[in-house]
mmCIF file of the N, C-alpha and C atoms, coordinates in Angstrom:
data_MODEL
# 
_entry.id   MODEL 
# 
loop_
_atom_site.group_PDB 
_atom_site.id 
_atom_site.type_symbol 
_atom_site.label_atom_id 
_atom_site.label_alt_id 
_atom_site.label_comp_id 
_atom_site.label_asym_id 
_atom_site.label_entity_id 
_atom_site.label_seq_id 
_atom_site.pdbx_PDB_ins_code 
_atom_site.Cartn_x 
_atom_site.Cartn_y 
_atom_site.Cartn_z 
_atom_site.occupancy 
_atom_site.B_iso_or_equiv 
_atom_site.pdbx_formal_charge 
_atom_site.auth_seq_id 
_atom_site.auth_comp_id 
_atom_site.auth_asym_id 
_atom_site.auth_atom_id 
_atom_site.pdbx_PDB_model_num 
ATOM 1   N N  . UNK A 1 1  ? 116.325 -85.566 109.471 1.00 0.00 ? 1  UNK A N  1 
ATOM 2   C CA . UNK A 1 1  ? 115.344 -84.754 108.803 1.00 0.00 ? 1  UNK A CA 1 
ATOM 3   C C  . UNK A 1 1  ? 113.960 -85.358 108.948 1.00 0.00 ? 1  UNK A C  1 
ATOM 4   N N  . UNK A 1 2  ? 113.829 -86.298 108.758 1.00 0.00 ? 2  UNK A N  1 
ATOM 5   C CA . UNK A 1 2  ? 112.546 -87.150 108.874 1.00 0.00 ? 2  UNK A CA 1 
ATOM 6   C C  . UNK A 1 2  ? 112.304 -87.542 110.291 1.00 0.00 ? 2  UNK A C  1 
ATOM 7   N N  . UNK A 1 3  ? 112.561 -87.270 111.553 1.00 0.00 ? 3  UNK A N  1 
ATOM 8   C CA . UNK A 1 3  ? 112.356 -87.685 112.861 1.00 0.00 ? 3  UNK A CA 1 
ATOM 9   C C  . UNK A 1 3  ? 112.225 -86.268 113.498 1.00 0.00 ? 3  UNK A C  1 
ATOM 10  N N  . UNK A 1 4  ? 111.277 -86.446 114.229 1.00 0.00 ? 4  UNK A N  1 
ATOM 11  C CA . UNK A 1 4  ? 110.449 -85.841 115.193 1.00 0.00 ? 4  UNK A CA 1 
ATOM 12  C C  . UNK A 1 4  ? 110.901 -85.825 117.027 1.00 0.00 ? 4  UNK A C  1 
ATOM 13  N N  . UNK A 1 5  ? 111.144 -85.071 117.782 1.00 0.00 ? 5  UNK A N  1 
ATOM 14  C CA . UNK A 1 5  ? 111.083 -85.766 119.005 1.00 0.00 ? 5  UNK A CA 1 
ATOM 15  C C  . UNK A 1 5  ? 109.678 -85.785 119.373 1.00 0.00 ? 5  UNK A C  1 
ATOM 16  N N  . UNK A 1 6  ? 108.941 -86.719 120.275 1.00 0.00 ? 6  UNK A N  1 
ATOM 17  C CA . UNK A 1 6  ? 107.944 -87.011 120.861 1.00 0.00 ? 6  UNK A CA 1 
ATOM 18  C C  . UNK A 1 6  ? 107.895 -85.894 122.197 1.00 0.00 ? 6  UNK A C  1 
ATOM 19  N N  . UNK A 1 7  ? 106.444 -85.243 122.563 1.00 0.00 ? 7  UNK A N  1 
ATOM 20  C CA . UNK A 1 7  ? 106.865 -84.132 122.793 1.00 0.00 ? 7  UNK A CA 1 
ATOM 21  C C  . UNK A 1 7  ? 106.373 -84.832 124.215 1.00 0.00 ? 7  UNK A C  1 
ATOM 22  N N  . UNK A 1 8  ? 106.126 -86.056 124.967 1.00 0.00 ? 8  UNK A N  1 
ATOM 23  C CA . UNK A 1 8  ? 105.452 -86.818 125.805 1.00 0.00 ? 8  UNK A CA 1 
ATOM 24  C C  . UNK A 1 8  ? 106.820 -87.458 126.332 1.00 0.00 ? 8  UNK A C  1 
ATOM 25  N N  . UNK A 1 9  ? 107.619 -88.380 125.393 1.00 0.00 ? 9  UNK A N  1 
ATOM 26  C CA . UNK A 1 9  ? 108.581 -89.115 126.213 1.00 0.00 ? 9  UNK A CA 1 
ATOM 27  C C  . UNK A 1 9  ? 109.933 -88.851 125.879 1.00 0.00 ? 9  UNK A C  1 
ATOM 28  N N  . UNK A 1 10 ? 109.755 -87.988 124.780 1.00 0.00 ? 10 UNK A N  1 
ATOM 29  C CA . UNK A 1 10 ? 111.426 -87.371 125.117 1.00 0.00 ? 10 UNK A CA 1 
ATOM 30  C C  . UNK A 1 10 ? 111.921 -88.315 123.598 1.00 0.00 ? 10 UNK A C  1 
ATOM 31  N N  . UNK A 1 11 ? 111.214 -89.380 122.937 1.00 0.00 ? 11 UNK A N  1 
ATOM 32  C CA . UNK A 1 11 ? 111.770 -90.534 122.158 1.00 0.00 ? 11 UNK A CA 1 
ATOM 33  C C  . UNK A 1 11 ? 111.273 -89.989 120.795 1.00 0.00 ? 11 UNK A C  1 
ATOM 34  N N  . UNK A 1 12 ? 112.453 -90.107 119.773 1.00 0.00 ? 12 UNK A N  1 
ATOM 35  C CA . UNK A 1 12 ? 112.039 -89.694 118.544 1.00 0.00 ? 12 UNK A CA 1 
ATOM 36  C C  . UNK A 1 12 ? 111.249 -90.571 118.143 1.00 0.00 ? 12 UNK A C  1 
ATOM 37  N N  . UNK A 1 13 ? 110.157 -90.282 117.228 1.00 0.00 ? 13 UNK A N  1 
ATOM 38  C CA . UNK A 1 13 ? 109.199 -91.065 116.501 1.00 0.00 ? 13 UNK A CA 1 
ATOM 39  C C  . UNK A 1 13 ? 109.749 -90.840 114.910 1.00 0.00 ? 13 UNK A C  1 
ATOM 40  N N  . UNK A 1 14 ? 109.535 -92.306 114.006 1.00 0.00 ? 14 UNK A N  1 
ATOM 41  C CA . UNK A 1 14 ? 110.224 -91.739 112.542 1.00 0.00 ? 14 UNK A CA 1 
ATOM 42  C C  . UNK A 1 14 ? 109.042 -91.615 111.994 1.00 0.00 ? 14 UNK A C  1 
ATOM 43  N N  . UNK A 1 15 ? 109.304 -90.349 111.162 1.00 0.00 ? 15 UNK A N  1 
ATOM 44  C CA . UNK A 1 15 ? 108.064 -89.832 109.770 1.00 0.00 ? 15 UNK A CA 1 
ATOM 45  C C  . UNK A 1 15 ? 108.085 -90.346 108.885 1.00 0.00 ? 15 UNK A C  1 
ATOM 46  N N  . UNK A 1 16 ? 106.977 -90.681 108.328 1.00 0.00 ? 16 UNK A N  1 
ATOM 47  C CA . UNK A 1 16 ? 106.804 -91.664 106.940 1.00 0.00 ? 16 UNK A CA 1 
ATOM 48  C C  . UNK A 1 16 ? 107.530 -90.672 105.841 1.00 0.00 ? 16 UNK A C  1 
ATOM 49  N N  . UNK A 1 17 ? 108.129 -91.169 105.166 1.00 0.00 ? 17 UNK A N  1 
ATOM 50  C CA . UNK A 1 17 ? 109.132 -90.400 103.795 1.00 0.00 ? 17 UNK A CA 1 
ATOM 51  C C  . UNK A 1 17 ? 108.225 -90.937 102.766 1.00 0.00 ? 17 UNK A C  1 
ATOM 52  N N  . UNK A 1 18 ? 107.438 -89.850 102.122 1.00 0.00 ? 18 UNK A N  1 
ATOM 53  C CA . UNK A 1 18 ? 106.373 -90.707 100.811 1.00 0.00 ? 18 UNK A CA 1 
ATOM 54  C C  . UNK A 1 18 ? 107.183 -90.398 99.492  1.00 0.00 ? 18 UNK A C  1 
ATOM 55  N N  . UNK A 1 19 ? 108.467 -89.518 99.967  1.00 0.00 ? 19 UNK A N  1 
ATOM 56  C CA . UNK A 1 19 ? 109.254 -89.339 98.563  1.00 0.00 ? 19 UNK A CA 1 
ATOM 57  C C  . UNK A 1 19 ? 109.859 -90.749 97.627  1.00 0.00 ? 19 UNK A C  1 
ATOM 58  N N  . UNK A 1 20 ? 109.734 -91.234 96.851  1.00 0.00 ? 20 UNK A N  1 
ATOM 59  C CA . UNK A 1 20 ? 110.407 -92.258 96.553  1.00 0.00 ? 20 UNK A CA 1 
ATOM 60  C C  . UNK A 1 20 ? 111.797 -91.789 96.442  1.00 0.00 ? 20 UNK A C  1 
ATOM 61  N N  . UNK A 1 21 ? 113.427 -93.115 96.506  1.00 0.00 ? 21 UNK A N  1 
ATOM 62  C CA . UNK A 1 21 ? 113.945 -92.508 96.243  1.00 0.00 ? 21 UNK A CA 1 
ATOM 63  C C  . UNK A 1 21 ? 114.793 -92.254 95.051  1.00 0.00 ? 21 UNK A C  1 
ATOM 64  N N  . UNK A 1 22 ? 114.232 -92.832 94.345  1.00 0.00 ? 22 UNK A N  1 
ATOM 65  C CA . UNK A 1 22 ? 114.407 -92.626 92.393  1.00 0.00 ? 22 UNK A CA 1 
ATOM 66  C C  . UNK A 1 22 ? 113.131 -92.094 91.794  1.00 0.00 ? 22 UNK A C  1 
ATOM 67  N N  . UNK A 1 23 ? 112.555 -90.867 92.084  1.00 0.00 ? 23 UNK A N  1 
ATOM 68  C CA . UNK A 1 23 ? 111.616 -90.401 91.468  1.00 0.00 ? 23 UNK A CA 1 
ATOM 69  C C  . UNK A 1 23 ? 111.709 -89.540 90.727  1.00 0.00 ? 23 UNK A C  1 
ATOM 70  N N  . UNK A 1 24 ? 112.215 -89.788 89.145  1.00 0.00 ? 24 UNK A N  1 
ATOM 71  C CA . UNK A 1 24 ? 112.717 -89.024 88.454  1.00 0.00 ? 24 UNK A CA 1 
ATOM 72  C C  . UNK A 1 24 ? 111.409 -88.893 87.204  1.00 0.00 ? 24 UNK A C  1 
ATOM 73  N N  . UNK A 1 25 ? 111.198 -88.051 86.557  1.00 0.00 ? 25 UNK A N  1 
ATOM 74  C CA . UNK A 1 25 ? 110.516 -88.087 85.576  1.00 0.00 ? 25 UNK A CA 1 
ATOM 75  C C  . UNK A 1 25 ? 111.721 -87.522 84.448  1.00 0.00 ? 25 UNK A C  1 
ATOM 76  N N  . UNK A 1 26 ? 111.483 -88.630 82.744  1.00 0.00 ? 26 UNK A N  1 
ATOM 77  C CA . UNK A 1 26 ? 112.534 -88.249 81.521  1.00 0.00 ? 26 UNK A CA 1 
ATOM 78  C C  . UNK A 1 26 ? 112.156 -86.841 81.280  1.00 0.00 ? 26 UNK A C  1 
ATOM 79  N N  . UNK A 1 27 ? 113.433 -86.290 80.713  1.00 0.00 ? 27 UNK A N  1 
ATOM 80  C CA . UNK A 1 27 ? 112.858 -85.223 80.141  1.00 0.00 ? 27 UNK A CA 1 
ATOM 81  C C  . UNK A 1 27 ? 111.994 -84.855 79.285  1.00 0.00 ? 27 UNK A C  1 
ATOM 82  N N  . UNK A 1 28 ? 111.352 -85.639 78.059  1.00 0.00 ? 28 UNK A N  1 
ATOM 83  C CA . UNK A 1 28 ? 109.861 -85.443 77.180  1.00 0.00 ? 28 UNK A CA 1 
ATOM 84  C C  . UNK A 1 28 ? 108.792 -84.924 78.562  1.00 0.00 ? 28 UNK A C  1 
ATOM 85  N N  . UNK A 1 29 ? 108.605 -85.276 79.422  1.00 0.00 ? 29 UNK A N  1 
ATOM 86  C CA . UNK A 1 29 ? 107.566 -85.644 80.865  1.00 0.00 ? 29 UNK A CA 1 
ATOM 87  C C  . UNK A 1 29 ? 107.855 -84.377 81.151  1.00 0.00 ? 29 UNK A C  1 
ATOM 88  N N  . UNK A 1 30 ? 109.245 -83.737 81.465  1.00 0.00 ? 30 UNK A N  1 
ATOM 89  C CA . UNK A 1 30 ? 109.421 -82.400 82.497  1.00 0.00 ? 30 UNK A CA 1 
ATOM 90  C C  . UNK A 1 30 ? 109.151 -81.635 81.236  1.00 0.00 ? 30 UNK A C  1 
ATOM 91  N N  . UNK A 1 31 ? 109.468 -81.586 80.096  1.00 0.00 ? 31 UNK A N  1 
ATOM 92  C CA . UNK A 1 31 ? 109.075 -80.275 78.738  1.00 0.00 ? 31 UNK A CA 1 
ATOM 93  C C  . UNK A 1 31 ? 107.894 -80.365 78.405  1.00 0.00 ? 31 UNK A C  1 
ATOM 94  N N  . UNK A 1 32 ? 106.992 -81.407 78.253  1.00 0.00 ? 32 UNK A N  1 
ATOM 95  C CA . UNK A 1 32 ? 106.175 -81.503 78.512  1.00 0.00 ? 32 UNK A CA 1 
ATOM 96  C C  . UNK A 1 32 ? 104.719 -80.797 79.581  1.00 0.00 ? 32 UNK A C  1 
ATOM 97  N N  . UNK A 1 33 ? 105.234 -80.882 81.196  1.00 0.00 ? 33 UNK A N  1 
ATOM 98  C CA . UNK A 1 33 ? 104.381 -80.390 82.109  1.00 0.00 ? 33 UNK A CA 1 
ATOM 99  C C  . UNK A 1 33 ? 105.069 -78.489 82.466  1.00 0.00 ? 33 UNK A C  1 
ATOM 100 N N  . UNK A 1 34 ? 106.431 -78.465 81.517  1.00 0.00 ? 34 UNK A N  1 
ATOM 101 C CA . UNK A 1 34 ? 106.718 -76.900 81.892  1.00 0.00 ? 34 UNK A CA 1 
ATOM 102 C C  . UNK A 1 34 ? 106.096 -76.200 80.758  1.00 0.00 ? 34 UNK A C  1 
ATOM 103 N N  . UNK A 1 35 ? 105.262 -76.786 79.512  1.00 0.00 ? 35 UNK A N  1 
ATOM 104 C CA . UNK A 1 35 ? 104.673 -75.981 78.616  1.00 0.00 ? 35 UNK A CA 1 
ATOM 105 C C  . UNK A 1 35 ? 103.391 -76.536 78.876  1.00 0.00 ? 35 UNK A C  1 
ATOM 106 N N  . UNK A 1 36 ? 102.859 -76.794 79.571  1.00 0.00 ? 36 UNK A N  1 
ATOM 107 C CA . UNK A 1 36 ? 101.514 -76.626 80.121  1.00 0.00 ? 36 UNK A CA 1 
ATOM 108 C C  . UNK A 1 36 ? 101.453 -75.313 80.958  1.00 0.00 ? 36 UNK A C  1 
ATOM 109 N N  . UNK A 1 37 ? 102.451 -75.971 81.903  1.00 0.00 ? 37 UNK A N  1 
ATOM 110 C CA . UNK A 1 37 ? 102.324 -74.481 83.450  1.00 0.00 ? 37 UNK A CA 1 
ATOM 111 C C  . UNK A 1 37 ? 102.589 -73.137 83.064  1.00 0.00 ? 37 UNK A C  1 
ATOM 112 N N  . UNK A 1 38 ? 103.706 -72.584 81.635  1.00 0.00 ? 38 UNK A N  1 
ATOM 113 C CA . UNK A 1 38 ? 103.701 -71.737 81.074  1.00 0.00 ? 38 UNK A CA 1 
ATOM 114 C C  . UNK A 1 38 ? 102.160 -71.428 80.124  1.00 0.00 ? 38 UNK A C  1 
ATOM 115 N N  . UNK A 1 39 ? 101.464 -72.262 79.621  1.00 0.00 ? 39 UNK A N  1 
ATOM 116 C CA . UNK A 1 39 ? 100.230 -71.703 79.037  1.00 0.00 ? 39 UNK A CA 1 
ATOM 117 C C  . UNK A 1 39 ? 99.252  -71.433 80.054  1.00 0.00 ? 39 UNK A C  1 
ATOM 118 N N  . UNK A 1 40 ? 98.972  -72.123 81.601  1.00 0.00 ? 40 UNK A N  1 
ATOM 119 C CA . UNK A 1 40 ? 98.035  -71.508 82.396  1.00 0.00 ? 40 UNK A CA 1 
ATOM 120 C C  . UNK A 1 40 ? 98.549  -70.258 82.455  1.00 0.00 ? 40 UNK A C  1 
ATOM 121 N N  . UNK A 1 41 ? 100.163 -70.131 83.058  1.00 0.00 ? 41 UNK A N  1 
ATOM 122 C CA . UNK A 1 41 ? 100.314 -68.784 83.592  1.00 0.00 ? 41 UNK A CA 1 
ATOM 123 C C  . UNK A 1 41 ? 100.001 -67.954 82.906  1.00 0.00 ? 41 UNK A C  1 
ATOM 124 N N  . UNK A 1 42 ? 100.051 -67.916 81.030  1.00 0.00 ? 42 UNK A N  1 
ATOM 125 C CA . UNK A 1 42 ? 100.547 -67.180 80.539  1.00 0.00 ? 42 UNK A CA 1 
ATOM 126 C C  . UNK A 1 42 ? 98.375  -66.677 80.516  1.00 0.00 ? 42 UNK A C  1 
ATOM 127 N N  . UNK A 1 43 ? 97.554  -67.715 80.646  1.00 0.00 ? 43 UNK A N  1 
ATOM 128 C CA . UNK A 1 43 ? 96.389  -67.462 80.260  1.00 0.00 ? 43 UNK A CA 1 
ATOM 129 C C  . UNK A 1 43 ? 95.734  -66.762 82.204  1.00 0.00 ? 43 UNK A C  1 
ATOM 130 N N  . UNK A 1 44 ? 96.765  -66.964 82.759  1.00 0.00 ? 44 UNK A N  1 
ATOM 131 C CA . UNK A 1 44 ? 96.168  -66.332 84.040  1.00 0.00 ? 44 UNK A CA 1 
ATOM 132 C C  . UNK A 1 44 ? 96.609  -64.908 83.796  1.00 0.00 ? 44 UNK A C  1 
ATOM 133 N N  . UNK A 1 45 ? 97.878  -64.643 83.301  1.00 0.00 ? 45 UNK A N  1 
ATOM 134 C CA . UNK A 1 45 ? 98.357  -63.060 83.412  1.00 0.00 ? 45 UNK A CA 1 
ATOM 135 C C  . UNK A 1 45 ? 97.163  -62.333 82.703  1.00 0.00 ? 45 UNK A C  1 
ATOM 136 N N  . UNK A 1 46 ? 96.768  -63.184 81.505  1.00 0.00 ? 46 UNK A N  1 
ATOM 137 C CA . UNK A 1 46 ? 96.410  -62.383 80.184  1.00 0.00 ? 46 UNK A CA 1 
ATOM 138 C C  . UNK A 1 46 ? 94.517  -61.679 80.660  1.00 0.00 ? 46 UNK A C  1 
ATOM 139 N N  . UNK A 1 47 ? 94.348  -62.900 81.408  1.00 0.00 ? 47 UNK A N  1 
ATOM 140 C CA . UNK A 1 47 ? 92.947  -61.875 82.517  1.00 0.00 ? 47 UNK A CA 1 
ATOM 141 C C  . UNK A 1 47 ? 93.063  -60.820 83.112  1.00 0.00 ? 47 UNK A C  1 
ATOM 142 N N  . UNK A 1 48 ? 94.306  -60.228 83.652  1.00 0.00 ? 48 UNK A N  1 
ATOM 143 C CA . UNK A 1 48 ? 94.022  -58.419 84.416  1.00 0.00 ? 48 UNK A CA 1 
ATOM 144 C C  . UNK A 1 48 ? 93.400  -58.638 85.435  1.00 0.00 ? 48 UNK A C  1 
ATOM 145 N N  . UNK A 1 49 ? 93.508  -57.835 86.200  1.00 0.00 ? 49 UNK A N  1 
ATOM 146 C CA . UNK A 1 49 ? 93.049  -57.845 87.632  1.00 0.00 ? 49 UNK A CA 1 
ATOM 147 C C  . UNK A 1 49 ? 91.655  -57.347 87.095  1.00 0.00 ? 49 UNK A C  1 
ATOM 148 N N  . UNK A 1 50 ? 90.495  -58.161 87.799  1.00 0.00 ? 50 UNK A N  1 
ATOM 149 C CA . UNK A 1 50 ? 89.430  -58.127 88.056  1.00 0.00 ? 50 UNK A CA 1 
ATOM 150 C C  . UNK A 1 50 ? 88.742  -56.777 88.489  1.00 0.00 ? 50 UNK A C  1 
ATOM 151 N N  . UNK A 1 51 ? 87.894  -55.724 87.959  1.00 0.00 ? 51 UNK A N  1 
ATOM 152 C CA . UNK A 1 51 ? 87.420  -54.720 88.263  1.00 0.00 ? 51 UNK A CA 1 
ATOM 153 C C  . UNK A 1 51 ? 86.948  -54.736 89.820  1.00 0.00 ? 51 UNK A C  1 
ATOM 154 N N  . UNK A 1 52 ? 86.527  -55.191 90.166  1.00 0.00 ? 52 UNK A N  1 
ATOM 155 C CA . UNK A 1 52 ? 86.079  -55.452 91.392  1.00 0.00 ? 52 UNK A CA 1 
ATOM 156 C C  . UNK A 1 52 ? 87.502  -55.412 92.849  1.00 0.00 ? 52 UNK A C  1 
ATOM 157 N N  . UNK A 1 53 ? 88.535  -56.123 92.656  1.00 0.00 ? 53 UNK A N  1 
ATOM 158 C CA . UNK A 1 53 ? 89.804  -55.810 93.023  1.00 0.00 ? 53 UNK A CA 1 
ATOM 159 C C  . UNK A 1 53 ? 90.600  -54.404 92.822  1.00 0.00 ? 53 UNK A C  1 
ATOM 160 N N  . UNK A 1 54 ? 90.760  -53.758 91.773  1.00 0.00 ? 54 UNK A N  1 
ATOM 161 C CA . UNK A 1 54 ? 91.267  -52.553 90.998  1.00 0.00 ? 54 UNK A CA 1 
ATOM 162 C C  . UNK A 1 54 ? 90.118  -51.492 91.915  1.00 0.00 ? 54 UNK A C  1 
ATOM 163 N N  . UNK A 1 55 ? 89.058  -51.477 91.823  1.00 0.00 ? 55 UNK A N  1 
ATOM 164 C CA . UNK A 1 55 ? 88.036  -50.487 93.108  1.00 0.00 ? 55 UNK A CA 1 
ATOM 165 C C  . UNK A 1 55 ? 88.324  -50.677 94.277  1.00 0.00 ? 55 UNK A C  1 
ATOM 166 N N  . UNK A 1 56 ? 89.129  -51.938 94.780  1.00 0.00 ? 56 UNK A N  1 
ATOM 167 C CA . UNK A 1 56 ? 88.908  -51.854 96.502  1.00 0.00 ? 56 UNK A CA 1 
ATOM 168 C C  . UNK A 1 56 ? 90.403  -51.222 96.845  1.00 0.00 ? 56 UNK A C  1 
ATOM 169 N N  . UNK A 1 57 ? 91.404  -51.822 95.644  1.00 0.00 ? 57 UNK A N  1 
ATOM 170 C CA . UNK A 1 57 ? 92.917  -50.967 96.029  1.00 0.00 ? 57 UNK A CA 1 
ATOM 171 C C  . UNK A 1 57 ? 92.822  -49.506 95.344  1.00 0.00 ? 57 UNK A C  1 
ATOM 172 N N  . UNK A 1 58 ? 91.911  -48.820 95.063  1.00 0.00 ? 58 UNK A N  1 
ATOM 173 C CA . UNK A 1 58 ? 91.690  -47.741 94.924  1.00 0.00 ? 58 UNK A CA 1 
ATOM 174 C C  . UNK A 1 58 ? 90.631  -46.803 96.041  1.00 0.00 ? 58 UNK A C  1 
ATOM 175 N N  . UNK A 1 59 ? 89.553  -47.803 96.583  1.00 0.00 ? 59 UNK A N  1 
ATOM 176 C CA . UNK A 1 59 ? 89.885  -47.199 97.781  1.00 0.00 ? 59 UNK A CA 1 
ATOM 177 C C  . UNK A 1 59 ? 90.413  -47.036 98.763  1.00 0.00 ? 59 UNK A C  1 
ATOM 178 N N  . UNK A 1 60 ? 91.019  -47.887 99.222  1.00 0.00 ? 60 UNK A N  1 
ATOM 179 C CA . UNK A 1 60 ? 92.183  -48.028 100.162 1.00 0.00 ? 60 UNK A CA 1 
ATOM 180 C C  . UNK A 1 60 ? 93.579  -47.418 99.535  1.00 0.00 ? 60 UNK A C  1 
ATOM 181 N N  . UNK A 1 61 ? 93.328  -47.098 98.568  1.00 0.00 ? 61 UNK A N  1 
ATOM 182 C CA . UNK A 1 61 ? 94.763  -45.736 98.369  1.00 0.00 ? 61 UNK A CA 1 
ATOM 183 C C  . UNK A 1 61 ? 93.804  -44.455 98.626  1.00 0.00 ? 61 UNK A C  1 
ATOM 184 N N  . UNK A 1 62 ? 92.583  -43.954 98.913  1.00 0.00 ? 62 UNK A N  1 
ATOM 185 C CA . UNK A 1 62 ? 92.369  -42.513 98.632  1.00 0.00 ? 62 UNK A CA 1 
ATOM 186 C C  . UNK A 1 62 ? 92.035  -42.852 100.647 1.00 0.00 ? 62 UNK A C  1 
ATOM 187 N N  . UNK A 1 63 ? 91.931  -43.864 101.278 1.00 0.00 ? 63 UNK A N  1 
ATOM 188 C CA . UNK A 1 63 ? 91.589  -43.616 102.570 1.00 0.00 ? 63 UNK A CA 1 
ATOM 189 C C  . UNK A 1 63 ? 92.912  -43.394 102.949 1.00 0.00 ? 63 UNK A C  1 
ATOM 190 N N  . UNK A 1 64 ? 94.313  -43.981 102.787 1.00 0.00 ? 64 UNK A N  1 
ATOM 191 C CA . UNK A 1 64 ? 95.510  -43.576 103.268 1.00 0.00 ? 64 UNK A CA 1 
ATOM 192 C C  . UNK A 1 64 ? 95.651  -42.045 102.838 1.00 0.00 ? 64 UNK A C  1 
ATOM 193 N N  . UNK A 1 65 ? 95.450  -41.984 101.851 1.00 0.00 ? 65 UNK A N  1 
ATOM 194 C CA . UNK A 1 65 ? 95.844  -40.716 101.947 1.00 0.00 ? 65 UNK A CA 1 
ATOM 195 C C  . UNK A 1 65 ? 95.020  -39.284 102.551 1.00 0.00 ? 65 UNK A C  1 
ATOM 196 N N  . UNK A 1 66 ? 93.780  -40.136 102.695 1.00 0.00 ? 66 UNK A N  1 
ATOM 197 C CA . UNK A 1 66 ? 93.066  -39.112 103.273 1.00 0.00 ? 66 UNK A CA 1 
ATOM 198 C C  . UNK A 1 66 ? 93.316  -39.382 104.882 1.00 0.00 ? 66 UNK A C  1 
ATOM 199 N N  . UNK A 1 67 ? 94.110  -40.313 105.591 1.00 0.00 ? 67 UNK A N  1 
ATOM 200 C CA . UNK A 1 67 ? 94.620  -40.128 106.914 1.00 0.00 ? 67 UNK A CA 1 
ATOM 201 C C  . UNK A 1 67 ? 95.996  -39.389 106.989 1.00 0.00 ? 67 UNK A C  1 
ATOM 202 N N  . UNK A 1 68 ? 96.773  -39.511 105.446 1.00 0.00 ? 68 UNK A N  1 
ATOM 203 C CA . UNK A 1 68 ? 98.062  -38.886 105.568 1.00 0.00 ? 68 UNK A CA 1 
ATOM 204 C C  . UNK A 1 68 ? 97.725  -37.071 105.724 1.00 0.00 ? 68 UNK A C  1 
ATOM 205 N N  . UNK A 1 69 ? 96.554  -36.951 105.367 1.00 0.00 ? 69 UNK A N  1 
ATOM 206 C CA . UNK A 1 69 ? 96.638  -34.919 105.409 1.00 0.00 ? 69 UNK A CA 1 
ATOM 207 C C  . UNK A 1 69 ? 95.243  -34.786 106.112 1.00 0.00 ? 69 UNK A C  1 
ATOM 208 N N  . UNK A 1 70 ? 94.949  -35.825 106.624 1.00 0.00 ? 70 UNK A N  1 
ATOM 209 C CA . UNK A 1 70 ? 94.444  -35.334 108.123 1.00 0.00 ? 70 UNK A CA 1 
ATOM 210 C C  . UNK A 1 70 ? 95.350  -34.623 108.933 1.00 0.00 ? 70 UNK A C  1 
ATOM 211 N N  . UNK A 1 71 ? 94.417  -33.793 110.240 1.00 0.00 ? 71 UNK A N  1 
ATOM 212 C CA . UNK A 1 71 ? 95.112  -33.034 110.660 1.00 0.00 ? 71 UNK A CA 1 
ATOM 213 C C  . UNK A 1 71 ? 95.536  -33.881 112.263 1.00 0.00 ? 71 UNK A C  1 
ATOM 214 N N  . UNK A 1 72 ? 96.746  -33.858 112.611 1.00 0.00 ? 72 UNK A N  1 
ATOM 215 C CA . UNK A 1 72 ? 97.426  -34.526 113.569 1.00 0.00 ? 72 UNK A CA 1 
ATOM 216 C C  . UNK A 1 72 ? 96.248  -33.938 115.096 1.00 0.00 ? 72 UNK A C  1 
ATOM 217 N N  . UNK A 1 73 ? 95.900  -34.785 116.265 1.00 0.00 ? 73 UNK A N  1 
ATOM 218 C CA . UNK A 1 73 ? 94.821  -34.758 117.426 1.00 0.00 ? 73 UNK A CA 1 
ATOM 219 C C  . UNK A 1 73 ? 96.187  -34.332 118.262 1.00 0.00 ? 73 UNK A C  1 
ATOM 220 N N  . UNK A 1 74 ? 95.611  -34.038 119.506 1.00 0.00 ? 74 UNK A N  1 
ATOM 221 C CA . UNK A 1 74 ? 96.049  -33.508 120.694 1.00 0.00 ? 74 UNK A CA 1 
ATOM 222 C C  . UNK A 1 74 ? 97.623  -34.517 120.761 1.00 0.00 ? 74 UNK A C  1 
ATOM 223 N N  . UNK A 1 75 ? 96.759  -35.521 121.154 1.00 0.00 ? 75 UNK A N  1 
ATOM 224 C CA . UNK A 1 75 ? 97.494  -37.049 121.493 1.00 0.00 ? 75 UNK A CA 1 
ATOM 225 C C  . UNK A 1 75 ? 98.355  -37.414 120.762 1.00 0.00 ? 75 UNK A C  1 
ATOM 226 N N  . UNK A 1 76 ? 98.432  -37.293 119.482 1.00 0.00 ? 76 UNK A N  1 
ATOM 227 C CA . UNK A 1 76 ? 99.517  -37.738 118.342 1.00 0.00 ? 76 UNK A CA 1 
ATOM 228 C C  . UNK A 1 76 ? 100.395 -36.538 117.713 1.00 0.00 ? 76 UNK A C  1 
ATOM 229 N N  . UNK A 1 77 ? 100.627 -35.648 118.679 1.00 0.00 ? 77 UNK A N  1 
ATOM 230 C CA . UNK A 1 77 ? 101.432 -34.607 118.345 1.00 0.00 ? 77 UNK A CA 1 
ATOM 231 C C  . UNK A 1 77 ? 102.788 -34.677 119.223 1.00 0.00 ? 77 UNK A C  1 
# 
């Protein structure tokens, strides 16, 4: 998983592994950083899509549909 072939001599080169391999955090640490990431999310949902976003997927729904009942050209019939 961590080795590469060398794309010059054919010889695997090994990749530095920066994982330690007892890198555990206690659980206080993991309940802890999952009720943080639940209050951003919960303070990202609670903003709504931005007016400025909500106008551009609204025009780009009235241009599809104004290509869907366009009338079909020579060529695309």
């Amino acid at each position: 998983m961590n080795e590469r072939k060398s794309a010059k001599s054919g010889s695997k080169m090994q990749l530095y592994d920066a994982t330690p391999k007892h890198a555990a955090l206690n659980r206080q640490i993991q309940d802890r950083i999952g009720q943080q990431l639940r209050a951003m999310y919960n303070d990202v949902v609670a903003q709504g899509i931005p007016d400025r976003f909500t106008e551009l997927l609204k025009k780009l729904d009235d241009r599809v549909e104004e290509e869907d009942q366009a009338p079909l050209d020579e060529e695309e019939r």
